[in-house]
N, C-alpha and C positions, 0 to 999 in steps of 0.2 A: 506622719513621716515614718518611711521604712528604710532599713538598712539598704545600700545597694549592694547588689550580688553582680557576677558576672551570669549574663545573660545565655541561657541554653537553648541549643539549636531545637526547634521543633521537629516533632518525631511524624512523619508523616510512613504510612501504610501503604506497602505494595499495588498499585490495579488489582483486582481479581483478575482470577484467569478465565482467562475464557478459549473457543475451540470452536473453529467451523468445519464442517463436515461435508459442506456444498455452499457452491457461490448464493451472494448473496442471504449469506448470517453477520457476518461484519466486516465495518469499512473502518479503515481506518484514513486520516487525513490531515494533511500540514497545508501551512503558506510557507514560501522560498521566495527570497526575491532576486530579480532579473535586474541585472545592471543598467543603464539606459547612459548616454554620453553627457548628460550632466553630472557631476561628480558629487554625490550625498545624495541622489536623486535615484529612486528604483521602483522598480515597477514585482507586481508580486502576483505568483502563481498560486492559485487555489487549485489542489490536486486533491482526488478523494481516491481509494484502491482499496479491490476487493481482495479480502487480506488469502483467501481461501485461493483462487485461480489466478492473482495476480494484476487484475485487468484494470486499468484506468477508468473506474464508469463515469465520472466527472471529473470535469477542469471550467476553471473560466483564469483569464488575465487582467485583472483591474489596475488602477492607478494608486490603491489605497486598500488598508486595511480593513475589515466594515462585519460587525456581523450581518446585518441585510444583506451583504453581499454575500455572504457564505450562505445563510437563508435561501437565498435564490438559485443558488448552485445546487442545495441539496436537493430544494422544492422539484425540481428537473429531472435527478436523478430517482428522485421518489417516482414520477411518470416515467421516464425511460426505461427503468427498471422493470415496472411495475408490483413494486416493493408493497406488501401488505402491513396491517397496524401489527408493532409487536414482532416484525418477522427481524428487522436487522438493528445490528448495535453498532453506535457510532464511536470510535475511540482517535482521542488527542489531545492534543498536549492544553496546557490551561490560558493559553494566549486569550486575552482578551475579544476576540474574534468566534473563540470557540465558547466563549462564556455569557457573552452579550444576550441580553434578554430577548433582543428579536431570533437570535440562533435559539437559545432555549426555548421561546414559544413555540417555534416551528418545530421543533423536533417534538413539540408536547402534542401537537396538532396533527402531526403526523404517524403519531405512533410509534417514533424510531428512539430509542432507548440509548442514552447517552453515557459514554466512561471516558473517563479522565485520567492522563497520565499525573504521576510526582510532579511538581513545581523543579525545575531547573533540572529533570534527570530525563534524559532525552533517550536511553534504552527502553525506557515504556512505550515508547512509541518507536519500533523500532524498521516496523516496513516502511512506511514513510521517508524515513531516513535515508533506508536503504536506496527508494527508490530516486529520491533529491539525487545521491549522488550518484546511481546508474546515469542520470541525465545530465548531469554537468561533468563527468567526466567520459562520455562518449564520442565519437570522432564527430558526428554531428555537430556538437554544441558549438554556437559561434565564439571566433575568437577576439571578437570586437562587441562591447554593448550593443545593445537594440537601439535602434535610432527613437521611434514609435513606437507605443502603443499597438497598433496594427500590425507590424513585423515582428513583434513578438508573439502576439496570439499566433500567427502565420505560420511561425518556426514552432511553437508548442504544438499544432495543430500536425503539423509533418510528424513529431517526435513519437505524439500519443496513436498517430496510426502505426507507424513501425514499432515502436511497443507493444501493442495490441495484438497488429496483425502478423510479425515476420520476427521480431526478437524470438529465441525460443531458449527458454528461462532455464534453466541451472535446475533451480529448487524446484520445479515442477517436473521433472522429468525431460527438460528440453523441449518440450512442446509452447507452441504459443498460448499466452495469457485468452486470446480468444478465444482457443479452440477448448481451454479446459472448462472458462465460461458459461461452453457452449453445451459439455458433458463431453465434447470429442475425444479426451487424452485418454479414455482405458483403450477407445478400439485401436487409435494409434500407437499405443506402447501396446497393445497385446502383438499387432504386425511387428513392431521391433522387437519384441519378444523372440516371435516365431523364425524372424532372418537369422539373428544370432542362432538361435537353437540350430536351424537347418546350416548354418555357416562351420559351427563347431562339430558337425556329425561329419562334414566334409573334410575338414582338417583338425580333430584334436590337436593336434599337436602347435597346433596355435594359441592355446589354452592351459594354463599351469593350473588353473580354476576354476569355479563359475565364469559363465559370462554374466555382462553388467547388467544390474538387478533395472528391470524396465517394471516395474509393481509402482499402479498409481500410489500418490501418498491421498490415502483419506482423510485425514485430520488435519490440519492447522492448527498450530497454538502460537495465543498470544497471553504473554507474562504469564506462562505455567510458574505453578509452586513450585515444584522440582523440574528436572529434566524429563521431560515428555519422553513416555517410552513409545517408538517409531520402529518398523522396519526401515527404518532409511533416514537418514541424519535430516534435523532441523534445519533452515537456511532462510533466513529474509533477505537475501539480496536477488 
């Protein structure tokens, strides 16, 4: 028999930091789930994103939580990618989905290198986040539950091509998530470079300033120690 104490929170340690410098070095990736017209009843989106150019490489829409199902998703992106052992790291939060022994063997199987957010602290995972609520609060997102299973995948399917191909993202310099993907965004910000430059030789006097800095961002950071020193401010949205 021992005295009882009041009981202390466990101290749990930041993620490492980590930093991509080109697509595909890491993904990061949540479940969300999608309303469906029974009430207690949801349907849930497996979304993966590449943290470095932005871009949706995987989704699927199941009826259920699963890590086999998250397994299968990755297994896919591992081909579509054509991701090598060792080349990328997978980070998210500790949902049982993300923890399950068939997701751990596959990621052991495949070479892809796993980190895990804090237990209940959701700024670890913070592109993810970002990206759940670009898409549920976008003029697209319907305003009524998903009836099915199929009409959901269907409206996910519209959402992650205009994502991909026509959104053009903030943090990235306003170019689309595919084209940075693709290595496209320095030629197209070097031309937006160039308009501005030749626009402000035309009219200084439109200019108290610089014009607006079009310099890709090369690095990405996720859960830096300190504040990442950038020419160009941080942003996961």
């Amino acid at each position: 028999m021992r005295h009882r104490t009041a009981a202390k929170p466990a101290q749990r340690s930041k993620p490492r930091a980590l930093a991509a410098s080109s697509p595909n070095q890491i993904y990061s990736w949540d479940i969300t789930y999608l309303p469906t017209l029974v009430k207690g009843k949801y349907l849930y989106l497996y979304l993966f994103l590449d943290i470095f150019s932005r871009k949706i490489v995987g989704w699927q829409v199941y009826n259920e939580e699963s890590s086999d199902l998250a397994a299968e998703v990755i297994t896919d992106i591992y081909a579509s990618e054509k991701v090598q052992p060792q080349q990328v790291i997978l980070h998210s939060d500790n949902g049982s989905p993300m923890k399950g022994a068939t997701m751990v063997a596959t990621l052991q199987r495949l070479g892809i290198i796993p980190s895990l957010s804090r237990p209940a602290v959701s700024n670890d995972n913070p592109y993810s986040e970002s990206l759940f609520k670009t898409m549920k609060y976008c003029s697209q997102y319907p305003s009524r539950p998903f009836a099915t299973l199929a009409a959901a995948r269907q409206w996910v399917t519209g959402f992650v091509r205009w994502y991909n191909e026509e959104h053009r993202h903030s943090a990235i310099g306003f170019v689309t998530p595919a084209q940075r993907h693709a290595g496209q965004d320095r030629e197209l910000l070097a031309a937006r470079e160039a308009v501005y430059a030749a626009a402000k030789a035309r009219h200084p006097q439109r200019w108290s300033g610089a014009t607006r800095n079009w310099q890709p961002i090369r690095v990405v950071h996720l859960n830096p120690a300190k504040e990442a020193h950038s020419d160009r401010p941080l942003r996961a949205v």
